[in-house]
C-alpha positions in Angstrom: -9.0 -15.5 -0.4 -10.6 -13.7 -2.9 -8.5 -12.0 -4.7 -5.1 -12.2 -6.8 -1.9 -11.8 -5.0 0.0 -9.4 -6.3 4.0 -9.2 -6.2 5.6 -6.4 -4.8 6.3 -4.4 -8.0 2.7 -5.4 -8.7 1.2 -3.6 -5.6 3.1 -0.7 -6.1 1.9 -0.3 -10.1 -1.7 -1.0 -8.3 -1.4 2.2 -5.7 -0.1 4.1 -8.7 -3.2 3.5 -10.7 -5.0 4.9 -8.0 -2.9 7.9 -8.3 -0.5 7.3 -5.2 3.0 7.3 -5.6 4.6 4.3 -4.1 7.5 2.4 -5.7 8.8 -1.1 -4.8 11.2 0.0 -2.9 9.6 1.7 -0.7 7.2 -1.2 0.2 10.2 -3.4 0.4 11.4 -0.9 3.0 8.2 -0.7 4.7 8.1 -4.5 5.0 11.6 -4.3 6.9 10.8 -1.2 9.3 7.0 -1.4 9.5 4.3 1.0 8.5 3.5 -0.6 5.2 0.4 -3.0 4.1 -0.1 -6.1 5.3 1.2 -8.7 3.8 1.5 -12.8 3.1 5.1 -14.6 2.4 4.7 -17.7 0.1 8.0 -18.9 0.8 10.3 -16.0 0.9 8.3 -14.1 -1.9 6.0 -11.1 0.0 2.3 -11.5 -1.8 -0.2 -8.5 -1.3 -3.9 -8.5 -1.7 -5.9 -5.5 -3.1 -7.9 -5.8 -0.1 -4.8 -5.2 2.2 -3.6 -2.7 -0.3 -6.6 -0.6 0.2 -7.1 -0.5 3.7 -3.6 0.7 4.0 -4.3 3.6 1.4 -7.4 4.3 3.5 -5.2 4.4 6.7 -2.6 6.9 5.0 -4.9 9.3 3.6 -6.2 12.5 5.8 -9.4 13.3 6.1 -11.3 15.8 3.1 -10.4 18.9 3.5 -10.9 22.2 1.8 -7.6 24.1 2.5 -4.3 23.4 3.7 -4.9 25.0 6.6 -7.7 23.0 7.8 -4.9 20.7 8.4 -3.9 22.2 11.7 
């Protein structure tokens, strides 16, 4: 493992840097329901890597587009 784990509040301030708004919360929901990142438990404390992080960004975001109605 190459990078830092990051606590939840942590990995939402890092998809917020990249201009994404996520809040705790909602990971901590997403972590319940599914659809979130990928995460590690170190005990009962959810960890995050930047690497998992990323990929899901990359998974959530649409392809580039040059209208909104490009979209359908």
């Amino acid at each position: 493992m190459n990078s830092r784990l990051l606590s939840r509040a942590e990995a939402a301030e890092y998809c917020q840097s990249r201009g994404l708004p996520v809040a705790a919360a909602t990971l901590a929901k997403y972590a319940t329901v599914g659809g979130g990142p990928t995460f590690h438990k170190f005990s009962r404390f959810p960890r995050y890597s930047e690497e998992m992080l990323d990929a899901w960004i990359a998974s959530k975001l649409s392809a580039p587009m040059r209208s909104t109605s490009a979209a359908a």
